[in-house]
C-alpha positions in Angstrom: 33.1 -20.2 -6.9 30.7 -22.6 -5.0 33.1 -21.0 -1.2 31.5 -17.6 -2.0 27.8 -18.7 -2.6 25.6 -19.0 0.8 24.2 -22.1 2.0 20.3 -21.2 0.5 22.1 -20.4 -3.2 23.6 -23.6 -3.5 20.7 -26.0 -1.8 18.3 -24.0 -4.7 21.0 -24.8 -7.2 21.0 -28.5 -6.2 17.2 -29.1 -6.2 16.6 -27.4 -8.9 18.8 -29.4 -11.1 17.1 -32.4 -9.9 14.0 -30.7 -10.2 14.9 -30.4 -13.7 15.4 -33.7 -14.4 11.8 -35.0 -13.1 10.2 -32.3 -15.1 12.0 -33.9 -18.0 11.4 -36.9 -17.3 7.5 -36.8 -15.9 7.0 -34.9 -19.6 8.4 -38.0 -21.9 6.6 -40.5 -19.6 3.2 -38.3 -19.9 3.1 -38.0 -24.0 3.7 -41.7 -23.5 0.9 -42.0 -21.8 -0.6 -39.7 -23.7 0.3 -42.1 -26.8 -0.8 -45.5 -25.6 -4.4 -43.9 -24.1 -4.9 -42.7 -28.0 -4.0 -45.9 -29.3 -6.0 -48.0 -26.7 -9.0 -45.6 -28.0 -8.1 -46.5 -31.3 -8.0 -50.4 -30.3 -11.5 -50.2 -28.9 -13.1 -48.3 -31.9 -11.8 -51.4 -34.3 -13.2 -53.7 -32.2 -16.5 -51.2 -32.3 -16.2 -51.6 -36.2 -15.4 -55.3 -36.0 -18.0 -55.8 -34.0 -20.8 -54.0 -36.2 -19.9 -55.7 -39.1 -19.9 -59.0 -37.4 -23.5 -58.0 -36.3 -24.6 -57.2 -40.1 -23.0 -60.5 -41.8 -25.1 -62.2 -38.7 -28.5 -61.0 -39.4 -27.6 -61.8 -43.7 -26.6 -65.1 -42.3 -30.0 -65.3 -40.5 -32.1 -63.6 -43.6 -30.3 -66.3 -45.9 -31.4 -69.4 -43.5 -34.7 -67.5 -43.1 -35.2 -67.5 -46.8 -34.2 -70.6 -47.6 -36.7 -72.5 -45.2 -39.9 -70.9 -46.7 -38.3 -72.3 -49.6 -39.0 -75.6 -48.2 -41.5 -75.3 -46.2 -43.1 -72.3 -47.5 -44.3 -71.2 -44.2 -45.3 -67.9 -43.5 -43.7 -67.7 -40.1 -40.3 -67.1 -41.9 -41.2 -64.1 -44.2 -41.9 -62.1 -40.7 -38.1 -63.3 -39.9 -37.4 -62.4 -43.1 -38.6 -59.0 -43.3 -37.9 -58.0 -39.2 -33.9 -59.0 -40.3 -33.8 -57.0 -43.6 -35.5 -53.8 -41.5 -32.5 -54.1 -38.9 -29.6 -54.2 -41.5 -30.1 -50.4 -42.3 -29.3 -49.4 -38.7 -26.4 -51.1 -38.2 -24.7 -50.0 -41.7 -25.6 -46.5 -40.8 -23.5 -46.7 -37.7 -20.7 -48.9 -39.4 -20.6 -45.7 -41.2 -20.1 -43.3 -38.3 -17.8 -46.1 -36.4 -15.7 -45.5 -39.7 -15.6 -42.0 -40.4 -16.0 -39.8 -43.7 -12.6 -40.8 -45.2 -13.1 -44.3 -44.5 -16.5 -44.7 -45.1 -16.4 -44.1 -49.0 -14.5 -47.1 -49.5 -16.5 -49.8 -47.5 -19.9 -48.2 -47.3 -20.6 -47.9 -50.8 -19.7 -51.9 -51.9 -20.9 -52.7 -48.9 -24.8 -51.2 -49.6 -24.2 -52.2 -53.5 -24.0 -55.8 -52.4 -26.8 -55.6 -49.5 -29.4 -54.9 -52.0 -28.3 -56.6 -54.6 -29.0 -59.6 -51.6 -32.3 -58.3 -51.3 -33.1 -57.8 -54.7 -32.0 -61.9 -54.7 -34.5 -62.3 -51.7 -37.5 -60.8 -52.7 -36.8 -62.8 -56.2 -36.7 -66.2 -54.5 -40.0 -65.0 -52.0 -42.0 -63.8 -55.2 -41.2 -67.1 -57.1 -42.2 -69.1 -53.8 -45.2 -67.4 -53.6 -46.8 -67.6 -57.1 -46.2 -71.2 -56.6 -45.2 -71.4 -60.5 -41.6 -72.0 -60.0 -41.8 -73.8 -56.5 -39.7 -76.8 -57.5 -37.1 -74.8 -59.8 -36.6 -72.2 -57.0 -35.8 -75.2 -54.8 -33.5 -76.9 -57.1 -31.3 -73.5 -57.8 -31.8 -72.1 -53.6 -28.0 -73.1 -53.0 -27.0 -70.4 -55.9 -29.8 -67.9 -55.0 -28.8 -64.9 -52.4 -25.3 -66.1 -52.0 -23.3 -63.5 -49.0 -19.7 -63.6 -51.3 -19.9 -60.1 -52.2 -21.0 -58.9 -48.3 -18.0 -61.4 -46.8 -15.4 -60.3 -49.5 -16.3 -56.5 -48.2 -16.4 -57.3 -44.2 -13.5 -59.5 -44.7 -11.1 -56.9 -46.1 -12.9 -54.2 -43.7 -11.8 -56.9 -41.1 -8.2 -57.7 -42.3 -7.3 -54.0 -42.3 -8.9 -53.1 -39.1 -6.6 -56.1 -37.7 -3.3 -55.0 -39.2 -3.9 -51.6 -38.5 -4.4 -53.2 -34.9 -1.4 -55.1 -34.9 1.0 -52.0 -36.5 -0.9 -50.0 -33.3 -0.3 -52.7 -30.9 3.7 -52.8 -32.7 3.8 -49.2 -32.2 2.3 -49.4 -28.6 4.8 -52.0 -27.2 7.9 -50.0 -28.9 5.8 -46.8 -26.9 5.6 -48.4 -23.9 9.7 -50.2 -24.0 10.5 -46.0 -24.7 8.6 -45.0 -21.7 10.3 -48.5 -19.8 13.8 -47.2 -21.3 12.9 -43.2 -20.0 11.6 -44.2 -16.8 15.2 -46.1 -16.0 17.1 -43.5 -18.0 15.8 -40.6 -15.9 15.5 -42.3 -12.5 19.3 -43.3 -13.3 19.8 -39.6 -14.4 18.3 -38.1 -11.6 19.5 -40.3 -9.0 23.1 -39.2 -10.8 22.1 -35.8 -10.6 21.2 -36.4 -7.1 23.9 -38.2 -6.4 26.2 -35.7 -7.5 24.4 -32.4 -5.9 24.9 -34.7 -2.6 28.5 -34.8 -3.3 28.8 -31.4 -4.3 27.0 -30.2 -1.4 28.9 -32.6 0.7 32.3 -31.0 0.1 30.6 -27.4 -0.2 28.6 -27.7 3.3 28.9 -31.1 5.1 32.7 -31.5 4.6 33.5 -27.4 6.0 30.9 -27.9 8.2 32.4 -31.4 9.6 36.0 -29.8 9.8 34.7 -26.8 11.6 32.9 -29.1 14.0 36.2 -31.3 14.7 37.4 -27.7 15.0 35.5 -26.8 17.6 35.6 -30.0 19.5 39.3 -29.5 19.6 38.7 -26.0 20.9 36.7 -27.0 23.1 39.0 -29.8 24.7 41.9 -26.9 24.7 43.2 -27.5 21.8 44.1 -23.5 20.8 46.7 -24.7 17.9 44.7 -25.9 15.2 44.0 -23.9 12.2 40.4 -23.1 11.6 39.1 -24.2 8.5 37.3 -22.3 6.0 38.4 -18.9 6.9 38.0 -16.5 3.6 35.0 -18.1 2.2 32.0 -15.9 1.6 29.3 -17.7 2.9 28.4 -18.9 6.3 30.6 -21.6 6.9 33.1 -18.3 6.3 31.6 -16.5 9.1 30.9 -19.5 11.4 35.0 -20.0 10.4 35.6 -16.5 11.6 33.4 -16.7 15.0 35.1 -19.8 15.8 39.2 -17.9 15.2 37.6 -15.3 17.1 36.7 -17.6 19.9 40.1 -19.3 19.3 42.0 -16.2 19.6 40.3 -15.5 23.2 41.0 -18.9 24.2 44.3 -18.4 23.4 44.3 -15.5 25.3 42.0 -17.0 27.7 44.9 -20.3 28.0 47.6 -17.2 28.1 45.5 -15.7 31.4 45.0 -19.2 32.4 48.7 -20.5 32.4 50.1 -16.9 34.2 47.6 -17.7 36.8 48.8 -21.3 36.9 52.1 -20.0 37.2 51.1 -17.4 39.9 49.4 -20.4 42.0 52.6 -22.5 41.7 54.5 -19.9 43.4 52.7 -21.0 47.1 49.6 -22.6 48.1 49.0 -20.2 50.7 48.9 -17.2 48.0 46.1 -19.1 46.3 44.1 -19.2 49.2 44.7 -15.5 50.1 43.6 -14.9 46.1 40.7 -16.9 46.4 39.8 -15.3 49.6 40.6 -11.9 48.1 38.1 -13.5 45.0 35.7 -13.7 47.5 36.1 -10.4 49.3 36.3 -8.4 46.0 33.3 -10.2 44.5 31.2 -9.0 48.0 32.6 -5.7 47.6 31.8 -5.7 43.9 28.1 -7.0 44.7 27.8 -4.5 47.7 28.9 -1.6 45.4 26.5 -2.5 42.5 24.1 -3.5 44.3 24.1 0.3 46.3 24.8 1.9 42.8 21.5 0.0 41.4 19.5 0.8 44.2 20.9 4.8 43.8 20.4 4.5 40.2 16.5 3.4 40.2 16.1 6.2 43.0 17.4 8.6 40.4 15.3 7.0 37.4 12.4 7.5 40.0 13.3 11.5 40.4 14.6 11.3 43.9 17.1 13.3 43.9 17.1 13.7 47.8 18.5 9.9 48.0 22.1 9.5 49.1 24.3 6.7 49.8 24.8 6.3 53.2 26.4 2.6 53.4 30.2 2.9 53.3 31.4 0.7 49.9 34.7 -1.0 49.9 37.7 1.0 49.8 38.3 0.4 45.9 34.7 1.8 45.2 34.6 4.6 48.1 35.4 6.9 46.2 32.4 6.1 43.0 30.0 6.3 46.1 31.2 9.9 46.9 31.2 11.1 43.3 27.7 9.5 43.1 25.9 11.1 45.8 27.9 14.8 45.5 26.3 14.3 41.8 23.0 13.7 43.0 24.0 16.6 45.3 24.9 18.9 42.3 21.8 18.1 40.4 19.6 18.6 43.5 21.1 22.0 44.5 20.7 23.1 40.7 17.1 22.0 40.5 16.5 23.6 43.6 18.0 26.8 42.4 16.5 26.5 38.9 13.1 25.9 40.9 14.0 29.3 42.8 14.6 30.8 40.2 11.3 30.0 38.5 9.8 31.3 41.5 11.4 34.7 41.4 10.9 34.9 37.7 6.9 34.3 38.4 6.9 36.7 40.9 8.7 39.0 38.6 5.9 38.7 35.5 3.3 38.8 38.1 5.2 42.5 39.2 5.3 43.1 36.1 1.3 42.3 35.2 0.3 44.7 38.0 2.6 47.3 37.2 1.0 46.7 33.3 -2.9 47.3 35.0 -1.6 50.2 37.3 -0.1 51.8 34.2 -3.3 51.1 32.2 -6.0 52.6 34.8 -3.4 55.7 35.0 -3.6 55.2 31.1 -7.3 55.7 31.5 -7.6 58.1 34.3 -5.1 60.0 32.2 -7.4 60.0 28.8 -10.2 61.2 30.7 -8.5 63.7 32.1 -7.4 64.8 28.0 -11.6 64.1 27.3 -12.1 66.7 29.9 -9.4 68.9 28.5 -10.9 68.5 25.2 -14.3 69.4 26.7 -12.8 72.2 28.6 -11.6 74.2 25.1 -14.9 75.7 24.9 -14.8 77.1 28.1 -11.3 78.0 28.1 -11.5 81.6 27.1 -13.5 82.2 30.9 -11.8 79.4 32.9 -7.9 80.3 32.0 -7.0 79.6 35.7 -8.8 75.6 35.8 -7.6 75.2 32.5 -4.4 76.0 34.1 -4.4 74.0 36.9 -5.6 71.1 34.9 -2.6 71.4 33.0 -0.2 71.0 35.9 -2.1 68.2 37.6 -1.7 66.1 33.7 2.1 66.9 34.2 2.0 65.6 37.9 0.6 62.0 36.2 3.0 62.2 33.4 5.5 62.4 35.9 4.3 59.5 37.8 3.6 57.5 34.8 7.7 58.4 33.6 8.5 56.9 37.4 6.1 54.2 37.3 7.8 53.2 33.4 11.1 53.4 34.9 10.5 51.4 37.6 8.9 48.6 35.7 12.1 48.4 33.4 13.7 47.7 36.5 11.8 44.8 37.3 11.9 43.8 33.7 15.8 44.0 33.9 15.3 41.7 37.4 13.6 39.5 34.9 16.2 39.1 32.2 18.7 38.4 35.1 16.8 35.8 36.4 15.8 34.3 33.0 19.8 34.2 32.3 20.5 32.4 35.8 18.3 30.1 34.9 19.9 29.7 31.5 23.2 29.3 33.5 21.4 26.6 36.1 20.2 24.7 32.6 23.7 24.3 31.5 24.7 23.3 34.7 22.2 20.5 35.2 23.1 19.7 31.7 26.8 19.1 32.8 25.8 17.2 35.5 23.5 14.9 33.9 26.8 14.4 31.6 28.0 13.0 35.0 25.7 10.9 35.4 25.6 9.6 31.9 29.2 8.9 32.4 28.6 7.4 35.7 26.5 5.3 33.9 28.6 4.0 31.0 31.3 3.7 34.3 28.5 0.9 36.0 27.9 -1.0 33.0 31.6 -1.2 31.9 32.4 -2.4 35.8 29.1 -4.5 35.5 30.7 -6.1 32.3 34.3 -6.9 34.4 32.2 -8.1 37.0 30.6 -10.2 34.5 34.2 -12.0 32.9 34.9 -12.3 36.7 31.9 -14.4 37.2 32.6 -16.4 34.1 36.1 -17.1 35.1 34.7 -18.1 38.5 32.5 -20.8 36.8 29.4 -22.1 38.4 30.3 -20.4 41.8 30.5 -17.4 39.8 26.8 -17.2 38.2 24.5 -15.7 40.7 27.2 -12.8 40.3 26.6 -12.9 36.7 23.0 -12.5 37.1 23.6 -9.4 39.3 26.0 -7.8 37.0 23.6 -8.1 34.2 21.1 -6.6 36.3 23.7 -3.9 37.2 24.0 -3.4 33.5 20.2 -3.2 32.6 20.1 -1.1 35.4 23.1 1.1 34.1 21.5 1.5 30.7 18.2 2.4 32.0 20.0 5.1 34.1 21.8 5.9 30.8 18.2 6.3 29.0 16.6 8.4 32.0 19.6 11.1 32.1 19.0 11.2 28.3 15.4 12.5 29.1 16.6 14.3 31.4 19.4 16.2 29.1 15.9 16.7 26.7 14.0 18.3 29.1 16.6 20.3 30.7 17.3 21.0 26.6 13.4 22.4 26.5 13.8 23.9 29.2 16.6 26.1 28.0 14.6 26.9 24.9 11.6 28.6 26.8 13.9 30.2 29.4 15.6 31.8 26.2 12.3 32.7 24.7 10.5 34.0 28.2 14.3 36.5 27.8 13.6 37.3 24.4 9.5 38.1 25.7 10.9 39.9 29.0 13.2 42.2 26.5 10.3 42.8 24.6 8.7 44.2 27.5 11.6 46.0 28.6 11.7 47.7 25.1 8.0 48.5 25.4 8.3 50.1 28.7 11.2 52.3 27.3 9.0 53.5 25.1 6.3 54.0 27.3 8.5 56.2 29.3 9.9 58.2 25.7 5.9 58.3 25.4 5.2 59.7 28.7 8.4 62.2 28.7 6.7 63.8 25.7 3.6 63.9 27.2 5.0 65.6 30.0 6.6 68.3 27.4 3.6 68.6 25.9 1.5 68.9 29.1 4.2 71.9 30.1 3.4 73.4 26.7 -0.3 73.1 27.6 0.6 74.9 30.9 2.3 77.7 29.3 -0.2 77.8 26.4 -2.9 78.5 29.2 -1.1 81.7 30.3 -0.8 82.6 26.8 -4.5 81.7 25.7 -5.0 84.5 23.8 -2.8 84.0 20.9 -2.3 80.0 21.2 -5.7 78.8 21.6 -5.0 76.8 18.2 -1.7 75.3 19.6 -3.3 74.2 22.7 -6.3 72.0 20.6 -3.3 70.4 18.8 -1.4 69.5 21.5 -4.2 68.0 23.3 -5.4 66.1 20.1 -1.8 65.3 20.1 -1.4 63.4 23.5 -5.1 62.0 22.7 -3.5 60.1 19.9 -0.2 59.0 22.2 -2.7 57.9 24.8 -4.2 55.5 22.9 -0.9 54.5 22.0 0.0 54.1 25.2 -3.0 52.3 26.7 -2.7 49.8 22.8 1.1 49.2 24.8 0.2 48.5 28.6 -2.3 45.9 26.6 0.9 44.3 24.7 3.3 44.2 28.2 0.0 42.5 29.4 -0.3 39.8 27.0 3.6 39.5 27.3 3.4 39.3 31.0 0.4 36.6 30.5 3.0 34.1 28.4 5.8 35.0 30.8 4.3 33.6 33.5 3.0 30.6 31.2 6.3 29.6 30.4 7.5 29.9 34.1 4.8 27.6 34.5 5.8 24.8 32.3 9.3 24.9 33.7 7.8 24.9 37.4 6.2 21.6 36.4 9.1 20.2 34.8 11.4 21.2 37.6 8.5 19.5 40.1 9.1 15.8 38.4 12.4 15.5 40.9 12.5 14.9 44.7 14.7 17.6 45.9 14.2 17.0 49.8 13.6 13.7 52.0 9.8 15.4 52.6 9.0 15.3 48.9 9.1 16.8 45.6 9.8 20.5 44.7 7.4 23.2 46.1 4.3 24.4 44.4 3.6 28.0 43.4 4.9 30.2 46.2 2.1 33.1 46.6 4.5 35.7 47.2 3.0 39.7 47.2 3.8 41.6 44.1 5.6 44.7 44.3 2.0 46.6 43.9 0.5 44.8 46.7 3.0 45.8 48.9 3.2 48.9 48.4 -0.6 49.0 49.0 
């Protein structure tokens, strides 16, 4: 049970349990303490009690003398003694009384006061008799029986004897307390230094033992030793996991001694082959640092966007080959970046053709309401003006056949548009492919990075400079690994506004197919209006619907233009965005991709 517990479990267990103990045993030693402060207390209030009663026997002791020499002398000086001792005995019985308590006091108090004044009844007797002068010689003759202090020494002796046995049961009682807290003390420090002793044992075979076996372990493993059998191995804790590490480590120095002994064996065949190894060591590891060391160098180029770097050093043979797939990679990527960077440009010159042909198809839009305003101004005049009405007519055909061409046109440039916008799709996925290249490129560096890195650790100390490279060449590999990640992201992005700019650029295309539906009718309507004008005088009705008519579809149409306008406007916005993306790499040795190319629309040059 104890195997499967970790290392912190079983140290709390064992402190705790002697943690235990001293609580235990610091609690019977402190209501020992507790005991022998209450009875010392005790102790010093008898000797309070002992001490007042003493005082008030003293001062009847000193009364008594007092009164019996003005007995014989009769001198006045001793009735102020007299009288300054009897005015001080009150005081002290008073606090003999709180000294005692309540319980107490109303056994000893009461005799006690009885036989006080009975005393002092006695003394002012004796003091009255020696002052009338009547009795002088009698008083003298009986002063050894007068005011005698039995009662008052009876009372304050028993007060004394059983304030001293109740000391002597306390002081019984206080040694036996203090021999139990003596007996505890040596009890628990035995107990706890048992309970100690025994969580160190415990522990000892739970941790120190395992973890002195694994250590002779190791020390054998490390002297070679690859046929011992590692301790602990299926515990739960970790010694268990240290056990397993170290079989681990076991296992590849087994495999390590296996390596070891076949290149022993390889060595024994001839001397001279170990030199050509070593010297082919040697020449591999340059090759391996010259190839890494290029790769690394090609690699932060890439990180950096430079997609116009190549590797121009010849590598080694063995690694020719990864230089050639690394720079017709870069090549790939640079070529698709270039054409995804053309394309952008053809698809901002498209939205830009297709803004202009939007404003030329709005100010015909315009020219052609005002032309309907004039035809709508022109019905009250048409019943004397049936020839301009006519010709009117014909010249509102002649623009709705221009707007119809200038429609179907622009849904030829918006076609243009979707074609771009997919071959941009189709460069995305491309570059996308070829970042997965690079990614595996990548994973290819740091795997040959980590070979080169057991190549340097078989090599030993000659071999760890080259183990500081190839862990650069690793960092270097993952960082490339992390940058074509961004890369697949943005290209990812990318994809997602090309695929919306088709979606808009459809949009548009739909709109200008209706435009031109729109503009077929009004060229019906404007042959209607023609042939309504020869037949003014029994369509003049017709001819003010027809015109209210292709009033209404203007509107329509010029609400459309507006549309393919604002369309156009976020076209060009996302062509934009992926412009700047695409500008992040270096396509050419002279820098990074090219700006905005200001390239004439398709209205501009036909102005």
């Amino acid at each position: 049970m104890l195997a499967n517990w970790n290392i912190s479990r079983k140290l709390l267990v064992a402190f705790a349990s002697i943690f235990a103990v001293v609580l235990v045993l610091c609690g019977i030693v402190y209501f020992s303490l507790a005991h022998i402060e209450k009875a010392t207390a005790q102790n010093r209030e008898t000797q309070d009690v002992l001490k007042t009663a003493d005082a008030i026997l003293a001062n009847l002791v000193e009364n008594q003398n007092a009164m019996r020499g003005y007995v014989a002398s009769t001198n006045g000086e001793f009735i102020e003694r007299i009288n300054k001792q009897t005015a001080s005995i009150p005081p002290l019985v008073t606090q003999l009384a709180k000294q005692l308590g309540p319980d107490e006091a109303n056994g000893v108090i009461g005799p006690l006061q009885e036989a006080i004044d009975n005393f002092n009844v006695e003394m002012a007797a004796t003091t009255a008799a020696v002052q009338s002068g009547n009795r002088l010689e009698e008083t003298r003759q009986n002063i050894a029986k007068t005011a005698r202090l039995t009662k008052i020494r009876d009372v304050i002796g028993k007060l004394t004897i059983s304030k001293q046995e109740a000391s002597a049961k306390r002081a019984e009682a206080l040694a036996s307390t203090f021999n139990t807290a003596i007996a505890t003390l040596a009890i628990g420090g035995a107990t706890a230094a048992l309970v100690a002793l025994s969580m160190g044992i415990l522990l000892s075979k739970a941790i120190g033992k395992p973890v002195v076996s694994m250590t002779s372990a190791m020390v054998e493993l490390a002297n070679g030793n690859t046929e011992i059998i590692v301790p602990a191995i299926g515990r739960k804790d970790e010694i268990g996991a240290m056990a397993n590490t170290v079989e681990i480590f076991r296992s590849n120095a087994v495999a390590n001694l296996r390596l070891e002994r076949e290149a022993q064996s390889q060595r024994d065949i001839s001397e001279r082959q170990r030199i050509q190894s070593a010297e082919q060591d040697r020449i591999r590891s340059e090759e391996m640092e010259q190839a890494t060391s290029g790769l690394g160098e090609g690699l932060r180029h890439l990180a950096g966007g430079n997609l116009a770097f190549q590797l121009l050093k010849p590598f080694a043979p063995d690694f020719e080959t990864l230089r050639n797939d690394f720079n017709v990679a870069v090549s790939q990527l640079a070529q698709t970046l270039r054409a995804v960077s053309e394309a952008t440009d053809g698809l901002d010159n498209g939205t830009r053709e297709v803004s202009s042909s939007a404003e030329n198809l709005s100010k015909r839009t315009e020219r052609q309401a005002a032309s309907l305003e004039e035809t709508a101004a022109a019905l009250d005049q048409i019943t004397v003006n049936v020839s301009n009405s006519s010709k009117r007519a014909d010249e509102a055909r002649r623009i709705a056949l221009q707007a119809n061409e200038s429609a179907t046109d622009s849904g030829r440039v918006v076609s243009n548009a979707v074609d771009a916008m997919q071959r941009i799709e189709q460069s995305s996925g491309q570059i996308s492919n070829i970042i997965g290249v690079i990614d595996e490129i990548a994973f290819q560096t740091n795997l040959l990075a980590l070979n080169a890195g057991v190549e340097a650790a078989r090599a030993g100390e000659a071999g760890k400079g080259f183990a500081v490279v190839a862990q650069e060449v690793r960092e270097l590999a993952q960082r490339s690994a992390k940058a074509a990640k961004e890369i697949k992201d943005l290209i990812r992005n990318s994809s997602v506004e090309v695929q919306d700019g088709v979606k808009l650029v459809s949009e548009t295309g739909t709109a200008l197919k209706t435009i031109e539906s729109y503009v077929a009718i009004i060229n019906d309507h404007m042959r209607s209006i023609a042939s309504s004008a020869k037949e003014q005088s029994v369509g003049l009705s017709e001819v003010n619907t027809a015109v209210n008519q292709m009033d209404q579809v203007t509107q329509q149409n010029a609400a459309m233009v507006e549309e393919m306008s604002a369309a156009g406007v976020t076209l060009a916005s996302e062509s934009g965005r992926l412009r700047q993306s695409v500008m992040q790499f270096q396509l050419t040795e002279s820098g990074k991709t090219s700006g905005y190319r200001n390239t004439p629309s398709v209205a501009q040059r036909v102005a």
